[in-house]
mmCIF file of the N, C-alpha and C atoms, coordinates in Angstrom:
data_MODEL
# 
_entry.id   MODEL 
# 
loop_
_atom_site.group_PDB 
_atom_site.id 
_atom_site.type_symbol 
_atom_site.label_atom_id 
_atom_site.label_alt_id 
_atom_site.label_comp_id 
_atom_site.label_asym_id 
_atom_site.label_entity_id 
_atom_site.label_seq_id 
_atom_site.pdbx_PDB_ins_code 
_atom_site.Cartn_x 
_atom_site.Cartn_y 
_atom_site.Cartn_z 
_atom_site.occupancy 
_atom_site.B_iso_or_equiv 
_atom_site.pdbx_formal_charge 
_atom_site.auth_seq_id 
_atom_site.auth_comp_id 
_atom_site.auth_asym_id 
_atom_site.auth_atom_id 
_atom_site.pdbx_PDB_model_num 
ATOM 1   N N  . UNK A 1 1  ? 91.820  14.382 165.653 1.00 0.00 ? 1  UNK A N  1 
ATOM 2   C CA . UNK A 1 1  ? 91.121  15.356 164.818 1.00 0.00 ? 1  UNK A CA 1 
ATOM 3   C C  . UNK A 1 1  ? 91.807  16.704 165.010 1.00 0.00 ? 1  UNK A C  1 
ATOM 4   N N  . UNK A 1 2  ? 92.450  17.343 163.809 1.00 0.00 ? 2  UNK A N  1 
ATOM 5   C CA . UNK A 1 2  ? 92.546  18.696 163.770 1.00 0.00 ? 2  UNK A CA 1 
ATOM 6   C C  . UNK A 1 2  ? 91.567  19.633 164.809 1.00 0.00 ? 2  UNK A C  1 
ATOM 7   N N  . UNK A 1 3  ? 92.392  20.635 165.111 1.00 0.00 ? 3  UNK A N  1 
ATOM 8   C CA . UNK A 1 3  ? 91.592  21.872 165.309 1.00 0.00 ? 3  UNK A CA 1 
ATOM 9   C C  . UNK A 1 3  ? 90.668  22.356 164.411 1.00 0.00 ? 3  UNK A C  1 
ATOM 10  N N  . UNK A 1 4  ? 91.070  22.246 163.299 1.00 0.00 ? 4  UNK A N  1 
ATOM 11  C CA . UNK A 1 4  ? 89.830  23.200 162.189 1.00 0.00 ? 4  UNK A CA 1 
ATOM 12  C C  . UNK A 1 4  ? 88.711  22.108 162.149 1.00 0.00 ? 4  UNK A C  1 
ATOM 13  N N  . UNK A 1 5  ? 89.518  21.234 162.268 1.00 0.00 ? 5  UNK A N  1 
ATOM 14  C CA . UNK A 1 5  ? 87.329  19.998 161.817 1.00 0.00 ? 5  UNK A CA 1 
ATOM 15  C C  . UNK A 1 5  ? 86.831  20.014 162.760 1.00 0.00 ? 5  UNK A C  1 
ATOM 16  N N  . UNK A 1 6  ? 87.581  20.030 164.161 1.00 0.00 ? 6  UNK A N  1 
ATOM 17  C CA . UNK A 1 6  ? 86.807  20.283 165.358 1.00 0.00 ? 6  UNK A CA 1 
ATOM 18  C C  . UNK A 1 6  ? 86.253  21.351 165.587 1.00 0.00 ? 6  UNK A C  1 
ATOM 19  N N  . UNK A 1 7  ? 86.309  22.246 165.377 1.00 0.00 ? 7  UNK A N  1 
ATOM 20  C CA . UNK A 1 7  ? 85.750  23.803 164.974 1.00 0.00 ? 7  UNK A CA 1 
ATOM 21  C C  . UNK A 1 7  ? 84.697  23.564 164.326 1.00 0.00 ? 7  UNK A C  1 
ATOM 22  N N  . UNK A 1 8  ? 84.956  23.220 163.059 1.00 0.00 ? 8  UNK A N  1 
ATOM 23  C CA . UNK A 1 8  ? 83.860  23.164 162.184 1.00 0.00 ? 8  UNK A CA 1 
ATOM 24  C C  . UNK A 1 8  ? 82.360  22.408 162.393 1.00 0.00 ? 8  UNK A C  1 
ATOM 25  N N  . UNK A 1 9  ? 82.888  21.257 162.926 1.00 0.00 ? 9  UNK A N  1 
ATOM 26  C CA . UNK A 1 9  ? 82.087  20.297 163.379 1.00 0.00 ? 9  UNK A CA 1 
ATOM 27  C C  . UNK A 1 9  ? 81.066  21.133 164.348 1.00 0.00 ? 9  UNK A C  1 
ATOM 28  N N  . UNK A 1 10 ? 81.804  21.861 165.419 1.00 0.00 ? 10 UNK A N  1 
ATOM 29  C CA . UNK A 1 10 ? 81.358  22.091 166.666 1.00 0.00 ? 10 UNK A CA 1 
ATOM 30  C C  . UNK A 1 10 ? 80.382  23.650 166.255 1.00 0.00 ? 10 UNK A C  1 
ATOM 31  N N  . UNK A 1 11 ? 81.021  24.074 165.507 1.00 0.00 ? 11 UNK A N  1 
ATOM 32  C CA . UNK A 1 11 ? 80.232  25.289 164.520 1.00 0.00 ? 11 UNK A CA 1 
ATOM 33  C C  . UNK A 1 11 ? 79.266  24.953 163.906 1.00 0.00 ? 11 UNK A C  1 
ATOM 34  N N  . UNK A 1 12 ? 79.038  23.322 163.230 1.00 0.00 ? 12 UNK A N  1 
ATOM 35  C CA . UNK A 1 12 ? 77.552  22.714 162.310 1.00 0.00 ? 12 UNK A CA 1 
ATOM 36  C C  . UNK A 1 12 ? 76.809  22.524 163.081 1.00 0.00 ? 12 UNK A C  1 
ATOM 37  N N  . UNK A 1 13 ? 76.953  22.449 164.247 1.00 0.00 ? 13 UNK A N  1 
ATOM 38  C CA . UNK A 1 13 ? 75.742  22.446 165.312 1.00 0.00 ? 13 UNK A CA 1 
ATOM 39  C C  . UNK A 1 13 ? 74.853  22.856 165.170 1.00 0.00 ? 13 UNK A C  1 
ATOM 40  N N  . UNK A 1 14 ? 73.395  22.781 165.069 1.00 0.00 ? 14 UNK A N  1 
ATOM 41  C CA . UNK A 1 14 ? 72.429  23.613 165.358 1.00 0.00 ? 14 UNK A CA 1 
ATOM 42  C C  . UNK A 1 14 ? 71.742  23.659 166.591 1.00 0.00 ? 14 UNK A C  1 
ATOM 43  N N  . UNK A 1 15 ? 72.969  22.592 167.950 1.00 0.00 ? 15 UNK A N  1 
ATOM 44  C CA . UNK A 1 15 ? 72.067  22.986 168.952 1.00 0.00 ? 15 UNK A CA 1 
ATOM 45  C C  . UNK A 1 15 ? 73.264  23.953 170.272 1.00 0.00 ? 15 UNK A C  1 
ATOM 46  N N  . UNK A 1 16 ? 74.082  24.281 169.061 1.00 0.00 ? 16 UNK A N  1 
ATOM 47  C CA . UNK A 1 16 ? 74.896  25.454 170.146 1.00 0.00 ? 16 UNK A CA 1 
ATOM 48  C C  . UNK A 1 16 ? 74.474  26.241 170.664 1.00 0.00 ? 16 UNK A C  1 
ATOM 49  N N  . UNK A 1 17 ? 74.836  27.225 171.337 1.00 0.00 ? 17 UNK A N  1 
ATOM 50  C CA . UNK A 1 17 ? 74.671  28.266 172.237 1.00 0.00 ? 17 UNK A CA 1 
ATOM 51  C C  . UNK A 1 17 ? 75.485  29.462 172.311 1.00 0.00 ? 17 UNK A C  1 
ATOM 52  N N  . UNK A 1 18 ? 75.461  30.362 172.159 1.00 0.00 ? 18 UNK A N  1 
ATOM 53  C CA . UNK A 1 18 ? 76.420  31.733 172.742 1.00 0.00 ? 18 UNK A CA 1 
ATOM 54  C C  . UNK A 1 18 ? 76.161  32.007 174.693 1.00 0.00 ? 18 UNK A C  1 
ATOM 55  N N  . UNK A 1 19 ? 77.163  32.638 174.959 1.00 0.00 ? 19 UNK A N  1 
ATOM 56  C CA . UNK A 1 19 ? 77.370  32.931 176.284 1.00 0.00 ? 19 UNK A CA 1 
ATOM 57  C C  . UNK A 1 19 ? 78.648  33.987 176.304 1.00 0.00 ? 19 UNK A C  1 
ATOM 58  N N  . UNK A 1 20 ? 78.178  34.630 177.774 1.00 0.00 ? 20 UNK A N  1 
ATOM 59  C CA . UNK A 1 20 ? 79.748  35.479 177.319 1.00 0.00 ? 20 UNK A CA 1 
ATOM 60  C C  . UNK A 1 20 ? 80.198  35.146 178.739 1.00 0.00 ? 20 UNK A C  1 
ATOM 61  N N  . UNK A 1 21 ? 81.794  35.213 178.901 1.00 0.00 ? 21 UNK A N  1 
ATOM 62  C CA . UNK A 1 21 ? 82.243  34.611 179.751 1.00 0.00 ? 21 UNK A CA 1 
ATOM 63  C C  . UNK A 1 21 ? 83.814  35.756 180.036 1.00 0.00 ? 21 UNK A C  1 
ATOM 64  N N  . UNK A 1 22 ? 83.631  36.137 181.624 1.00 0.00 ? 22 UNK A N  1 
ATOM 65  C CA . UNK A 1 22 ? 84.426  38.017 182.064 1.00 0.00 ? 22 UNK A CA 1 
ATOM 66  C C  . UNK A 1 22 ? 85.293  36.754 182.664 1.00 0.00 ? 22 UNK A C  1 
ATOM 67  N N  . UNK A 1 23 ? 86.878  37.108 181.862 1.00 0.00 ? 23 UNK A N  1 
ATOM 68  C CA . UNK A 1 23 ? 88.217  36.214 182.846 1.00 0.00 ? 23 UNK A CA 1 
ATOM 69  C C  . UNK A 1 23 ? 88.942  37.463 183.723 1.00 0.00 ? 23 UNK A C  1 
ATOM 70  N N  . UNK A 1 24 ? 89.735  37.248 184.422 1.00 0.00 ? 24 UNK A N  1 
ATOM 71  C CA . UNK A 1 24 ? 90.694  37.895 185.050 1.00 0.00 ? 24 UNK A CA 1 
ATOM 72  C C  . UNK A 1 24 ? 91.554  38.012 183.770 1.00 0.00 ? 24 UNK A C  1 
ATOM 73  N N  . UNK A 1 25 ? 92.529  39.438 184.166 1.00 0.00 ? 25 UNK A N  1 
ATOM 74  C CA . UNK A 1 25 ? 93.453  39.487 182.794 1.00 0.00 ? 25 UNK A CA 1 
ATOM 75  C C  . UNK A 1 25 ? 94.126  38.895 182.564 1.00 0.00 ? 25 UNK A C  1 
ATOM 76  N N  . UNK A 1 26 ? 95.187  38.125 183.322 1.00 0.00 ? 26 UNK A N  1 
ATOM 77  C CA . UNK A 1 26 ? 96.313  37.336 183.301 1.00 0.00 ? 26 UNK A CA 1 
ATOM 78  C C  . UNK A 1 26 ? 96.072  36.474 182.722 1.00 0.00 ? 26 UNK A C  1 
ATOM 79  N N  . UNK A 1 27 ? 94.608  35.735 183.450 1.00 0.00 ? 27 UNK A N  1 
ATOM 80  C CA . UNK A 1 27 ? 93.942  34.851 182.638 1.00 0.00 ? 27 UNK A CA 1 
ATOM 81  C C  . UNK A 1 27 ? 93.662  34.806 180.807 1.00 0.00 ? 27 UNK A C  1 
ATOM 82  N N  . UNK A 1 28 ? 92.921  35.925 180.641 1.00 0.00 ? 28 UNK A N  1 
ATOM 83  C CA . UNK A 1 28 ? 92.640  36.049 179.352 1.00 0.00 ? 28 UNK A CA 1 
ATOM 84  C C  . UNK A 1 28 ? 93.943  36.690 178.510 1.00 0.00 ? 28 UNK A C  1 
ATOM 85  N N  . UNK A 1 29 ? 95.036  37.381 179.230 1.00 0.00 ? 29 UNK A N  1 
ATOM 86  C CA . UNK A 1 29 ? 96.496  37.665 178.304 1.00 0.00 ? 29 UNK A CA 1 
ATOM 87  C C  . UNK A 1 29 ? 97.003  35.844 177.695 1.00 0.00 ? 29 UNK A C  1 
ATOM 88  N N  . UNK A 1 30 ? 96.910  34.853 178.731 1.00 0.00 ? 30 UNK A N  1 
ATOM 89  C CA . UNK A 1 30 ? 97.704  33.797 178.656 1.00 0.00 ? 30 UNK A CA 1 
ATOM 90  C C  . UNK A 1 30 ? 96.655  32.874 177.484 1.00 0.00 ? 30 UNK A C  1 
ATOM 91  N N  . UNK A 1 31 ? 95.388  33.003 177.777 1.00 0.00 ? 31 UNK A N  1 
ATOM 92  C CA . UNK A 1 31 ? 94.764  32.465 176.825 1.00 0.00 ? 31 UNK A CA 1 
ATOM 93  C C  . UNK A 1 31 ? 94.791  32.956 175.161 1.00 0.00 ? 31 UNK A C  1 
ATOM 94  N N  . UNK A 1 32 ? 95.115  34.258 174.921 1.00 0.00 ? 32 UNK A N  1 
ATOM 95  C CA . UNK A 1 32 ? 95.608  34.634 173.779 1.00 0.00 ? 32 UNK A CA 1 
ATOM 96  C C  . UNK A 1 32 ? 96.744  34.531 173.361 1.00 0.00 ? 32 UNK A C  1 
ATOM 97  N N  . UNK A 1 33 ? 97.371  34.313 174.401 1.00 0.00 ? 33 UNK A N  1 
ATOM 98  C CA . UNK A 1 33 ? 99.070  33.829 173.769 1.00 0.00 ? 33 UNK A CA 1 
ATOM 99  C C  . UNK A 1 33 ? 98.817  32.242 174.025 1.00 0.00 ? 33 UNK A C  1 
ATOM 100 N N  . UNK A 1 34 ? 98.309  31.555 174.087 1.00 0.00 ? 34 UNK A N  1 
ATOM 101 C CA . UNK A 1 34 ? 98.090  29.955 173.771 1.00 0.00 ? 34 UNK A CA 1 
ATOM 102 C C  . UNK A 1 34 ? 97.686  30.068 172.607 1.00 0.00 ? 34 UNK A C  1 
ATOM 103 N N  . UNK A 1 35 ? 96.187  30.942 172.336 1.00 0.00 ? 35 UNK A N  1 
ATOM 104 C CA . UNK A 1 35 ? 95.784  30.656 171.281 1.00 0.00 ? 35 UNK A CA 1 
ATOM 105 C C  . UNK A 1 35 ? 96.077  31.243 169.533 1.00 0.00 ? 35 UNK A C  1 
ATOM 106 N N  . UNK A 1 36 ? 97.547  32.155 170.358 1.00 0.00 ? 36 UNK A N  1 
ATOM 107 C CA . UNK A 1 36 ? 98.288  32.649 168.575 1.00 0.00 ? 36 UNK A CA 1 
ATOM 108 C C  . UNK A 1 36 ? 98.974  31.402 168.740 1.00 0.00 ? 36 UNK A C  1 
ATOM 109 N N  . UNK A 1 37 ? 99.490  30.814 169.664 1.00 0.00 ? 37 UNK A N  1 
ATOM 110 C CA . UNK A 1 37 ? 100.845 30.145 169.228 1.00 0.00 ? 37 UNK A CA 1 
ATOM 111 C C  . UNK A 1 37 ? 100.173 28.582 168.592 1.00 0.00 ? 37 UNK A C  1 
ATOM 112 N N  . UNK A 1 38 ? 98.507  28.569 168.536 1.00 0.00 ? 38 UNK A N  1 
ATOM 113 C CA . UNK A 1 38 ? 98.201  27.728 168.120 1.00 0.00 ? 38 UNK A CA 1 
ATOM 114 C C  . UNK A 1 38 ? 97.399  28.107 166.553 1.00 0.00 ? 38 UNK A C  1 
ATOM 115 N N  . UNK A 1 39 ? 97.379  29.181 166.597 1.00 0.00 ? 39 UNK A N  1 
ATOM 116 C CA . UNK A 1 39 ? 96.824  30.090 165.638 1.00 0.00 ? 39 UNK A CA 1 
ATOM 117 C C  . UNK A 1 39 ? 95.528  29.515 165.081 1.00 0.00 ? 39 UNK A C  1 
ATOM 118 N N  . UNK A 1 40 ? 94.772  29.615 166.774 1.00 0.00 ? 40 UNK A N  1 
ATOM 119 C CA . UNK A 1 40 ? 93.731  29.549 166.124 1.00 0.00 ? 40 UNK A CA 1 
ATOM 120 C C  . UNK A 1 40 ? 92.883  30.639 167.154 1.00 0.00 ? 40 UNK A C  1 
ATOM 121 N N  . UNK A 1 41 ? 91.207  30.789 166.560 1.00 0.00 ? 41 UNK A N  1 
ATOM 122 C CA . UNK A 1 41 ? 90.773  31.896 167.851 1.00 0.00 ? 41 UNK A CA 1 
ATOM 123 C C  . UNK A 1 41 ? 90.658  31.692 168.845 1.00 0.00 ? 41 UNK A C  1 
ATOM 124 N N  . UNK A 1 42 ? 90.699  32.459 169.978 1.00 0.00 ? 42 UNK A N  1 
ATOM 125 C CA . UNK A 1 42 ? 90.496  32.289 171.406 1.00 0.00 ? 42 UNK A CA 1 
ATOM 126 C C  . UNK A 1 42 ? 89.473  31.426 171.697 1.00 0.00 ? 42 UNK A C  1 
ATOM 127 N N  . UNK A 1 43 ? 88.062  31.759 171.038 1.00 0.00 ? 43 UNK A N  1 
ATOM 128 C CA . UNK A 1 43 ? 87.398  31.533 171.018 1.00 0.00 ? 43 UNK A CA 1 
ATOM 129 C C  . UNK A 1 43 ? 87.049  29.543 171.101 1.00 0.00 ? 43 UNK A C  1 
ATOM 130 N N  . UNK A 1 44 ? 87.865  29.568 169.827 1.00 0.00 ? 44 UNK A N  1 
ATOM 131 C CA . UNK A 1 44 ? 87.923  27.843 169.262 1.00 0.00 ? 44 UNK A CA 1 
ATOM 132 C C  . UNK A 1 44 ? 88.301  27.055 170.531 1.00 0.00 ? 44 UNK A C  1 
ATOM 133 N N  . UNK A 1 45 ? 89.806  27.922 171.218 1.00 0.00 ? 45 UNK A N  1 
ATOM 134 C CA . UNK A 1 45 ? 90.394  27.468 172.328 1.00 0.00 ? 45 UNK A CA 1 
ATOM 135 C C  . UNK A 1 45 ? 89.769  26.857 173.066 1.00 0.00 ? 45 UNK A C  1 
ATOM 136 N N  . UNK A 1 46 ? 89.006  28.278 173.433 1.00 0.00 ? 46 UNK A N  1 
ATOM 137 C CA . UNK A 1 46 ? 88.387  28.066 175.070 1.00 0.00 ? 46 UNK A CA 1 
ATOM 138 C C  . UNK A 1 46 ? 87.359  26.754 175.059 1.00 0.00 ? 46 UNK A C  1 
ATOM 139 N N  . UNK A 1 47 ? 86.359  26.616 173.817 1.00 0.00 ? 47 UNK A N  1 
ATOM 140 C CA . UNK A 1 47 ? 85.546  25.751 173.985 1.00 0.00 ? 47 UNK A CA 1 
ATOM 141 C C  . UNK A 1 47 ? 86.233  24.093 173.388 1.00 0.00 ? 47 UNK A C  1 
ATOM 142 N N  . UNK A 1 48 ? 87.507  24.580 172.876 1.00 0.00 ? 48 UNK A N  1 
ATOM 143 C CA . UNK A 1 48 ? 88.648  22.974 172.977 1.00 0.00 ? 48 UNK A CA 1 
ATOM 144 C C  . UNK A 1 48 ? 88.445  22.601 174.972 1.00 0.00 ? 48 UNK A C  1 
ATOM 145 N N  . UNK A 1 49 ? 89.108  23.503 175.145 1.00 0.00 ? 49 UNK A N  1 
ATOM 146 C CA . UNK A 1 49 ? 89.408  23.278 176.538 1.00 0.00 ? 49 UNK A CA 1 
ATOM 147 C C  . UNK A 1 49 ? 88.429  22.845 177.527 1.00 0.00 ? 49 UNK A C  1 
ATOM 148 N N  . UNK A 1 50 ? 87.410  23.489 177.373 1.00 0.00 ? 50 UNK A N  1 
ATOM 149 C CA . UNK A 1 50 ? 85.788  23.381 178.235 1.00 0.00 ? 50 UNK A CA 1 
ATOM 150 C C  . UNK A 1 50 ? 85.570  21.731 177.535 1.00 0.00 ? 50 UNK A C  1 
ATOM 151 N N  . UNK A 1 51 ? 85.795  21.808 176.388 1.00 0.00 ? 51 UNK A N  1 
ATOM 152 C CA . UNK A 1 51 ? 85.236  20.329 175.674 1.00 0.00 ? 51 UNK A CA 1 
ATOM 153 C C  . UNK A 1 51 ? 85.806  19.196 176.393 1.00 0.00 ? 51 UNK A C  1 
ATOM 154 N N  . UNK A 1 52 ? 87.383  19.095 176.439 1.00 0.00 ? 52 UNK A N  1 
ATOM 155 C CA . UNK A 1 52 ? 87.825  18.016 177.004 1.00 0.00 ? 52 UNK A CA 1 
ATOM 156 C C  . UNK A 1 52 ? 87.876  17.891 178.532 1.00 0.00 ? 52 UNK A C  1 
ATOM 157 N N  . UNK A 1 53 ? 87.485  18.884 179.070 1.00 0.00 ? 53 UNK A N  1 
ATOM 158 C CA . UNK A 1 53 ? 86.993  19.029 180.264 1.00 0.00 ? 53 UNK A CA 1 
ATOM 159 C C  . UNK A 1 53 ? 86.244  17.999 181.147 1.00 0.00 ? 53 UNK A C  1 
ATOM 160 N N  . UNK A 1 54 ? 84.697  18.832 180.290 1.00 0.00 ? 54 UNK A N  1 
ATOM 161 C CA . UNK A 1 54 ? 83.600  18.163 180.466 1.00 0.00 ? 54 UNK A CA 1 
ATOM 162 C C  . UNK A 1 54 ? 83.914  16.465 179.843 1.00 0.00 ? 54 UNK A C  1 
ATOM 163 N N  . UNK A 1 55 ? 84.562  16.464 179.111 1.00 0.00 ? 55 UNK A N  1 
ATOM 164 C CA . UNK A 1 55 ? 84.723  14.695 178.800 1.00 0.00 ? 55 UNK A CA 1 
ATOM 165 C C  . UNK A 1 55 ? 85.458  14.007 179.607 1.00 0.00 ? 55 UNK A C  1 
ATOM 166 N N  . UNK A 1 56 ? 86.443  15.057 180.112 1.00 0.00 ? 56 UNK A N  1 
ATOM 167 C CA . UNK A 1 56 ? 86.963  14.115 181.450 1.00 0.00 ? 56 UNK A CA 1 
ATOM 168 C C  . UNK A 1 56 ? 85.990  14.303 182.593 1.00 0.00 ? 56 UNK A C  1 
ATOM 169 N N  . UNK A 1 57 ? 85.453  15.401 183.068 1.00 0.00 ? 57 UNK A N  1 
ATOM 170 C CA . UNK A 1 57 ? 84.591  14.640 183.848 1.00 0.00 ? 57 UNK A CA 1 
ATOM 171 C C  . UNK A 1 57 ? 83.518  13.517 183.817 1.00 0.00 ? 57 UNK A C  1 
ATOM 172 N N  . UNK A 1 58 ? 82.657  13.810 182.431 1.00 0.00 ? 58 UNK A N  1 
ATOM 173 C CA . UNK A 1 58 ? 81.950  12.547 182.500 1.00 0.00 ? 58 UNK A CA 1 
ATOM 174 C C  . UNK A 1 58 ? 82.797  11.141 182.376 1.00 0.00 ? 58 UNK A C  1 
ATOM 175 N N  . UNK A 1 59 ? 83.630  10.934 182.396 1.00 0.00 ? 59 UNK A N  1 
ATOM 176 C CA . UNK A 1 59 ? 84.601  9.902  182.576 1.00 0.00 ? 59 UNK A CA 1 
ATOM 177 C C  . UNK A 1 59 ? 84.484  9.508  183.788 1.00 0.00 ? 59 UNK A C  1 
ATOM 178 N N  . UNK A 1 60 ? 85.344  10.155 184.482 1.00 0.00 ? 60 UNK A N  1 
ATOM 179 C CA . UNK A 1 60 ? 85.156  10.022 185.836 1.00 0.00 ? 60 UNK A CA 1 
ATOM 180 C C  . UNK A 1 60 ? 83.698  10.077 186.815 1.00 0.00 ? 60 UNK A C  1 
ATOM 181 N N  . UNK A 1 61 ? 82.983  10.482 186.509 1.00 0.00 ? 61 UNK A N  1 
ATOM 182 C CA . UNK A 1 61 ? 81.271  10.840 187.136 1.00 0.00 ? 61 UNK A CA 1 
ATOM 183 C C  . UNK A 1 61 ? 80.710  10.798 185.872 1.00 0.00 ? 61 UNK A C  1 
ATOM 184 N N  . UNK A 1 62 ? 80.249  9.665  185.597 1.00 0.00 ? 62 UNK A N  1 
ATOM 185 C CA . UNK A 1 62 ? 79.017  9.389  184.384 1.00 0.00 ? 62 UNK A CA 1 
ATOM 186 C C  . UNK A 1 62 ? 77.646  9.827  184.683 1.00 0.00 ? 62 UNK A C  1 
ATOM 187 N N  . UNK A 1 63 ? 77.102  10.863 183.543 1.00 0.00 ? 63 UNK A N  1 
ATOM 188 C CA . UNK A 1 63 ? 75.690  11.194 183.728 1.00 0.00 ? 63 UNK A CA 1 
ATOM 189 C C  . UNK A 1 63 ? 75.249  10.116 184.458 1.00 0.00 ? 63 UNK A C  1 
ATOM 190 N N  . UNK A 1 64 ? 73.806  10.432 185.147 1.00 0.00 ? 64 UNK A N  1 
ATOM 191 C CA . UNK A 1 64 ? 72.971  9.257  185.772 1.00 0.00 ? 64 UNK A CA 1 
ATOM 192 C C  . UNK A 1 64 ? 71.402  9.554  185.154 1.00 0.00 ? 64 UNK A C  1 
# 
């Protein structure tokens, strides 16, 4: 799946959430240069990244 349907998808939600989340700079410089060179928002990024995350952990440690 594209980035944009995954976005979108993850945007039709009605059981999302906002949060705000303070990086170190280096941190958040490198995450904006990932996320032009993918040209998409930081934003989309970060919760790509958190997404497959959390799916690898429940992989490995399945809810109980």
């Amino acid at each position: 799946m594209n980035w944009r349907k995954m976005f979108g998808k993850l945007m039709s939600q009605s059981d999302r959430v906002q949060t705000s989340i303070y990086f170190p700079k280096d941190i958040h410089e490198a995450l904006v240069r990932w996320a032009q060179e993918e040209d998409r928002p930081i934003s989309n990024l970060v919760v790509r990244i958190v997404s497959k995350a959390v799916e690898e952990r429940e992989k490995q440690n399945p809810p109980q």
